[in-house]
C-alpha positions in Angstrom: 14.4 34.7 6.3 10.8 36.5 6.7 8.6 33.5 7.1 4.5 34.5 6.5 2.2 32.6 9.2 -0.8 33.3 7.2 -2.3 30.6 5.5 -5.4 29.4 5.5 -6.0 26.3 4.0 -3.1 25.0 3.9 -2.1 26.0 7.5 -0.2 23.5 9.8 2.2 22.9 12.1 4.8 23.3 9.8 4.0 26.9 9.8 5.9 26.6 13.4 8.5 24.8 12.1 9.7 27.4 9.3 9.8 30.3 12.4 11.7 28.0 14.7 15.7 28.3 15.8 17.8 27.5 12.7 19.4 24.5 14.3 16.0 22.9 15.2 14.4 23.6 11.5 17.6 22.5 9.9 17.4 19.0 11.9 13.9 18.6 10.6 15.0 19.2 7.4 18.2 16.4 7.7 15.7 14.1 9.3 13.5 14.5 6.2 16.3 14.2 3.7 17.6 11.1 5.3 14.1 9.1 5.5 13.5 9.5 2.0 17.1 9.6 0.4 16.8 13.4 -1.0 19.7 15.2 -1.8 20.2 18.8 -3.3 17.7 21.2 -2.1 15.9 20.0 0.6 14.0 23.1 1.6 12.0 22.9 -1.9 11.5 19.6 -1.5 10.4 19.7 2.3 7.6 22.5 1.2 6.6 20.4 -1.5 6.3 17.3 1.1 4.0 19.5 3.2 1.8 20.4 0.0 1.7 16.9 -1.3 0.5 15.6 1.7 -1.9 18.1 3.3 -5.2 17.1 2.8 -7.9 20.7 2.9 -11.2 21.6 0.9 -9.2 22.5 -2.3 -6.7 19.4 -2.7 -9.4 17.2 -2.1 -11.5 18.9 -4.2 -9.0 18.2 -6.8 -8.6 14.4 -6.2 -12.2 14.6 -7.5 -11.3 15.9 -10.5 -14.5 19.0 -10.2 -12.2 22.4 -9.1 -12.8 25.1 -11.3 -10.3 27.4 -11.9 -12.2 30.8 -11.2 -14.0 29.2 -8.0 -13.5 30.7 -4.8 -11.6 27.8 -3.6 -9.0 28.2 -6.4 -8.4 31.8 -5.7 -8.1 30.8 -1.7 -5.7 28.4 -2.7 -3.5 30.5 -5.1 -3.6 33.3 -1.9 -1.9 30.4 0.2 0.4 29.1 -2.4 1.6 32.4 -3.0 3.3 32.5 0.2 4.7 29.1 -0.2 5.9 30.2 -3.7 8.0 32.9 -1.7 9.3 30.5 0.2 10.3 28.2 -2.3 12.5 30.7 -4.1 14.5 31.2 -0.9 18.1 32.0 -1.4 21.9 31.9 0.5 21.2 35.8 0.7 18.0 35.3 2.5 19.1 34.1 5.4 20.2 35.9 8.2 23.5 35.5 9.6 22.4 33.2 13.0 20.6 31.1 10.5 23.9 30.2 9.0 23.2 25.9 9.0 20.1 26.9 7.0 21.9 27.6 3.5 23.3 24.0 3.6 20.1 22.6 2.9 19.8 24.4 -0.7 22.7 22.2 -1.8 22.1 19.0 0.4 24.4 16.2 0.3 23.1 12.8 1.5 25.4 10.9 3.7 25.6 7.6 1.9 27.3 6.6 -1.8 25.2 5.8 -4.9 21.2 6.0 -5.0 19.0 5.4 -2.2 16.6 7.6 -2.6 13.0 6.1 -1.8 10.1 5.1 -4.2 7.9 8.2 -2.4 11.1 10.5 -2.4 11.8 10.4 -6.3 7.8 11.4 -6.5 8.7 14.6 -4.2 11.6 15.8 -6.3 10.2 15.5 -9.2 7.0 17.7 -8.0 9.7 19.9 -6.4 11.3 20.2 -9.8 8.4 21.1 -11.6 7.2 23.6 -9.0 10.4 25.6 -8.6 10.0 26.0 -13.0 6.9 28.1 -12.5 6.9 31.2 -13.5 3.9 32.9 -11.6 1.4 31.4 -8.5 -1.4 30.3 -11.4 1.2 27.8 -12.8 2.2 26.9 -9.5 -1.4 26.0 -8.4 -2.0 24.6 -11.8 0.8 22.1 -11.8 -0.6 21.2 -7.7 -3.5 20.2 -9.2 -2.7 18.1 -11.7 -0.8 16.8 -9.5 -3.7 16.3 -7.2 -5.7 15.2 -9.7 -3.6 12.2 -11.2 -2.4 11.0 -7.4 -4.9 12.5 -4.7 -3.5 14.6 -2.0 -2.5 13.4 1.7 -1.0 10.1 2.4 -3.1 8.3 0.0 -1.5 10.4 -2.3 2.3 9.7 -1.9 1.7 5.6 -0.7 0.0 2.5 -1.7 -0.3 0.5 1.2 -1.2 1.3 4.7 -2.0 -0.5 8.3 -3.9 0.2 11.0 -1.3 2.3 13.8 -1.0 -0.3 16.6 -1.3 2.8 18.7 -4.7 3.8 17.9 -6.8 2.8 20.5 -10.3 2.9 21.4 -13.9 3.3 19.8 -13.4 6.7 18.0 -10.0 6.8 17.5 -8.2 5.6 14.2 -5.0 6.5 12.0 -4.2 4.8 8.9 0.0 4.4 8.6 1.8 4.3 5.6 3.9 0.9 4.7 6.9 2.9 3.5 9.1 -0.3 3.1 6.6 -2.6 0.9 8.7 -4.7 -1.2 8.4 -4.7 -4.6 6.9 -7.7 -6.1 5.7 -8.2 -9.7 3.5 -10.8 -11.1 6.8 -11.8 -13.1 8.0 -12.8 -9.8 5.7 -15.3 -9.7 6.6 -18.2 -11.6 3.8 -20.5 -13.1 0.2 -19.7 -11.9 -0.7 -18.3 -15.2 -4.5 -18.6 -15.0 -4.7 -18.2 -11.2 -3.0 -14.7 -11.9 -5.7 -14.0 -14.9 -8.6 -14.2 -12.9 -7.3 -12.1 -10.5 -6.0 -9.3 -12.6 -9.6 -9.5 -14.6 -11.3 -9.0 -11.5 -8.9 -6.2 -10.3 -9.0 -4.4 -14.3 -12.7 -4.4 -13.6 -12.7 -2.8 -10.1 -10.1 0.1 -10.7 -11.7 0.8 -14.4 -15.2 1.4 -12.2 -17.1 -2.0 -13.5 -18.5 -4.7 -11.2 -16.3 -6.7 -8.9 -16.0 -9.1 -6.9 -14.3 -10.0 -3.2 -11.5 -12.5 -3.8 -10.7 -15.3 -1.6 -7.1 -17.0 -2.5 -7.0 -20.2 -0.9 -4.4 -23.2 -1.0 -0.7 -24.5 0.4 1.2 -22.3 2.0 3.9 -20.7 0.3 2.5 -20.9 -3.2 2.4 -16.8 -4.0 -1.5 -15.8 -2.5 0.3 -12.9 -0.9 2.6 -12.2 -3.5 0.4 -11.9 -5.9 -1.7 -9.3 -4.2 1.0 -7.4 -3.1 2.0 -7.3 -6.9 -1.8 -5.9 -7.9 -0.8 -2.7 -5.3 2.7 -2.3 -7.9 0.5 -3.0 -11.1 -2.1 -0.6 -10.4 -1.1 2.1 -7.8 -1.0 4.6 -10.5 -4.8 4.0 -11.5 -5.7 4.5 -8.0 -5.6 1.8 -6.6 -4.6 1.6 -2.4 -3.6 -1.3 -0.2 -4.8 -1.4 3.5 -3.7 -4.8 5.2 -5.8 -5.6 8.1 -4.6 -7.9 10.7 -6.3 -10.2 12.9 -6.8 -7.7 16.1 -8.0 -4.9 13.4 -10.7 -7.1 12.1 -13.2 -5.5 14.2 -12.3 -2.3 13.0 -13.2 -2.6 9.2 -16.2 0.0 9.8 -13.8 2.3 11.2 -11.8 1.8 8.3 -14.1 2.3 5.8 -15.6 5.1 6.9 -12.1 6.8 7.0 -11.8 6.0 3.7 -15.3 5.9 1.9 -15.3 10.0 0.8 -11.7 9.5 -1.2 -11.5 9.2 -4.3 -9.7 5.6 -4.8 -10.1 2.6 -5.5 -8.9 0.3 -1.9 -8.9 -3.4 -1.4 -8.5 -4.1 2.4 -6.1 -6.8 2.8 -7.0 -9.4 5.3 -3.7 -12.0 4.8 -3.9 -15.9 6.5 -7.6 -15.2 6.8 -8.9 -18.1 9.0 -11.2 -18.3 11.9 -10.9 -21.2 14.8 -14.0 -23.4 16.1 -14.8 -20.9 19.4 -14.3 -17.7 17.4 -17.5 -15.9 16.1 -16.4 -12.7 14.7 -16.8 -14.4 11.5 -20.0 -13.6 11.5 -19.1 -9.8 11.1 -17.0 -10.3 8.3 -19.5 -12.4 6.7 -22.4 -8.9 7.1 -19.7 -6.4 5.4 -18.8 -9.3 2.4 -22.7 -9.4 1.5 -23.3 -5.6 1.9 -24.1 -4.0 4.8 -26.2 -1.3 3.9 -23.9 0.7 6.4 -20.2 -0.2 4.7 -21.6 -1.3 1.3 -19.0 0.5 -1.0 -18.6 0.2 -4.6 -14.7 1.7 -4.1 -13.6 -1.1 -1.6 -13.4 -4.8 -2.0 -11.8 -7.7 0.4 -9.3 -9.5 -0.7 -8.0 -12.5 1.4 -5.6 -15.4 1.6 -6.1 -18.6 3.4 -4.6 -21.9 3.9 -8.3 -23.5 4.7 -11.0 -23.6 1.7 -13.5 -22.4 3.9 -11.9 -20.8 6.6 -13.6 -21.5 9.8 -12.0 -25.0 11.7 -14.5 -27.7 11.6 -14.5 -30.7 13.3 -16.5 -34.0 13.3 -18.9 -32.9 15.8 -20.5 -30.4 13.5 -22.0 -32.6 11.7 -24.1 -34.0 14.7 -26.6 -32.1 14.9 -28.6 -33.0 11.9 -32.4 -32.0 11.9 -33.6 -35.8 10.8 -31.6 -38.9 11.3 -30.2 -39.8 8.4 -31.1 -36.4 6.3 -29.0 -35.7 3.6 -28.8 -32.6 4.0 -25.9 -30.4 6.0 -26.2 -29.4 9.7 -27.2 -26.2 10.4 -23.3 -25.7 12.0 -21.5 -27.1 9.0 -23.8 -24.8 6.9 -23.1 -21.6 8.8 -19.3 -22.0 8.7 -19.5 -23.2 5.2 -21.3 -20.0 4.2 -18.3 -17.7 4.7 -16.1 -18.4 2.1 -19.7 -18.3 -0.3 -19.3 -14.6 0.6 -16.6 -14.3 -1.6 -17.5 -14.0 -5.7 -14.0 -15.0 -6.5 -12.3 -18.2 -5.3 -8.8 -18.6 -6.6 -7.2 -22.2 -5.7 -2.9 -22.3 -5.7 -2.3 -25.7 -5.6 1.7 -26.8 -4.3 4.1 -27.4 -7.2 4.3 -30.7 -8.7 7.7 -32.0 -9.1 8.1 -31.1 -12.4 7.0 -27.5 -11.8 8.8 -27.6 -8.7 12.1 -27.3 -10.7 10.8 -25.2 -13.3 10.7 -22.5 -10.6 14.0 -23.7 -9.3 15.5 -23.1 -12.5 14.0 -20.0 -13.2 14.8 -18.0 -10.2 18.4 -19.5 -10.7 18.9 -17.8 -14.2 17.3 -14.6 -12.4 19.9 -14.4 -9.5 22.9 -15.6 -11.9 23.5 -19.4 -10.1 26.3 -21.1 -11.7 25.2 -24.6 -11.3 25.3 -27.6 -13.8 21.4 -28.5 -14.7 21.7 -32.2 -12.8 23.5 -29.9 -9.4 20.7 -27.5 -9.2 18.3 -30.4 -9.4 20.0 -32.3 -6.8 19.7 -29.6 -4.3 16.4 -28.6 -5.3 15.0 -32.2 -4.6 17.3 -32.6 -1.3 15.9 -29.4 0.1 12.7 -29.9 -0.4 12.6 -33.0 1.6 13.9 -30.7 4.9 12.7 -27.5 4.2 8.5 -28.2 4.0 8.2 -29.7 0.9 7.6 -28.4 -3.0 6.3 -24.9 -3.0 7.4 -21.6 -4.3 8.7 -20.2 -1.2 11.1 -23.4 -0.7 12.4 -22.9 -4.1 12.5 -19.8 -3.3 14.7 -19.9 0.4 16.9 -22.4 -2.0 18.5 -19.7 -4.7 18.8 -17.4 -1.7 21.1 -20.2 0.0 22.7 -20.9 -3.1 23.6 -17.2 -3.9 25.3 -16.6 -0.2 27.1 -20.2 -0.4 28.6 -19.1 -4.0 29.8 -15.5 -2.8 
């Protein structure tokens, strides 16, 4: 197989990898196969990988929606997916004899029974699909960029959610990891909360159809769906454009970084900041509290902070802050409850999940037992309900929750 090393904008590493020993590319390929559950030919869909997720002047141009298809930029591009074009219609005959584990991977079967192939992989073979149907380079490139156009190009592209690589240290330095294994959650999985869901799909309608919107701050009992039902807005609205980056507690400080990573794409991102809470000696708050008003350096109309919190206000006060009035007596607030108090102002939206009352408390019992198929008497399921809830944490959503899932493996 006559491999081209020649491209320009799309050129790589994986311009090495098609020129390496047939043994080592055919690995890669297996490797590549196995993480996303592809079967049948893995080649096509490998070179469509690399193009989906290569981000250069044309496929970013085309996230924006403004190439033109007798620019300069298009006729660069259709030079470089030319070759790749060649490459895709790689046959058996093609290969050389000492590349003989090669052909296996135009007929790839995957090592396990039934489907597994990932949410990301069934969005590569169906681009590989449509690509090998193209008749000349011009519908090639033509069905890249609509591609490009409806899903962006690089990671942001192929995944919804991302975090902050652990291994990115220092100042400068700063890589943004796809969450590959997000689960999928759906407001539907979210029993009761009706108008606590409302106002927080209004909010996010508003921000991914380009109107004004507001930070959201989801506050209340733990174990009463704050997280779940942000992780279901990533599942609702991934296709409009919308990305998830969750930023934890030691990657607070790096929410400049962040946003200037991600300020030039075009996407709509809410950076996730989950069990959002701050204790009486901390003072990075303060931080957080500039980028929620606007920085002039990270203001953004594409980004928006969403958190969740167990505390209405976030910041751990204690008796003593309310010692140091300015006139004894004065009605009005310290200066230190005031500037903890003024955090959670920063956020336009405040959505309240209360615990479960017992009445709704078995409502979502019952529910989530009709989902999962329990076969338990109506007085039964209540019985357990109520016991477990007295030594599991009380009424909440997640207890009722941990409760079908004990039920189901008991019944097996």
């Amino acid at each position: 197989m006559k491999a081209k090393k020649n491209n320009f904008l799309f050129y790589t590493d994986w311009d090495d990898r098609v020129t390496e020993s047939a043994p080592a590319l055919a690995g890669t390929l297996a490797a590549f196969a196995t993480e996303f559950g592809l079967s049948g030919n893995v080649w096509q869909q490998w070179l469509t990988y690399i193009l989906m997720t290569h981000d250069n002047a044309f496929t970013l141009a085309c996230e924006r929606r403004n190439i033109l298809t007798d620019s300069t930029l298009m006729k660069l591009a259709e030079r470089d997916l030319s070759i790749f074009m060649e490459l895709f219609r790689t046959e058996e005959s093609d290969f050389d004899e000492d590349e003989g584990l090669l052909p296996l991977m135009l007929d790839y079967k995957g090592p396990y029974e039934g489907e597994c192939i990932t949410e990301a992989g069934r969005r590569i073979q169906e681009l590989s699909s449509s690509l090998a149907e193209a008749e000349d380079v011009k519908e090639f490139a033509r069905t890249l960029t609509e591609h490009y156009e409806k899903y962006g190009s690089g990671m942001f592209g192929l995944y919804k959610a991302f975090r902050v690589d652990p291994s990115s240290g220092g100042a400068a330095e700063l890589k943004l990891i796809p969450v590959s294994d997000s689960a999928d959650v759906r407001f539907d999985d979210l029993i009761g909360y009706e108008s606590q869901k409302k106002t927080l799909r209004d909010n996010t309608e508003a921000f991914v159809s380009g109107h004004y919107a507001n930070n959201v701050l989801l506050y209340g009992d733990s174990g009463t769906g704050k997280s779940t039902s942000v992780h279901a807005l990533m599942h609702e609205y991934s296709d409009r454009g919308l990305r998830l980056i969750e930023v934890s507690k030691t990657d607070r400080g790096r929410i400049p970084q962040i946003l200037s990573e991600i300020k030039k794409r075009n996407y709509r991102f809410i950076l996730f900041l989950d069990d959002l809470s701050f204790e009486e000696d901390e003072s990075d708050y303060k931080e957080l509290k500039a980028m929620l008003e606007g920085a002039l350096e990270t203001r953004s109309d594409k980004v928006l902070i969403y958190a969740t919190s167990n505390r209405r206000h976030l910041i751990r006060e204690t008796w003593g802050d309310r010692s140091d009035m300015e006139y004894n007596e004065d009605v009005h607030r310290s200066d230190t409850m005031e500037e903890k108090l003024s955090l959670a102002g920063r956020f336009g939206v405040t959505i309240y999940y209360p615990k479960p009352g017992p009445k709704e408390y078995l409502e979502i019992v019952r529910s989530l037992a009709e989902r999962k198929g329990i076969e338990l008497s109506g007085q039964d399921l209540e019985d357990a309900a109520r016991k477990w809830e007295l030594r599991h944490g009380g009424m909440s959503g997640r207890t009722a929750s941990q409760l079908i899932t004990w039920l189901g493996g008991t019944e097996e």
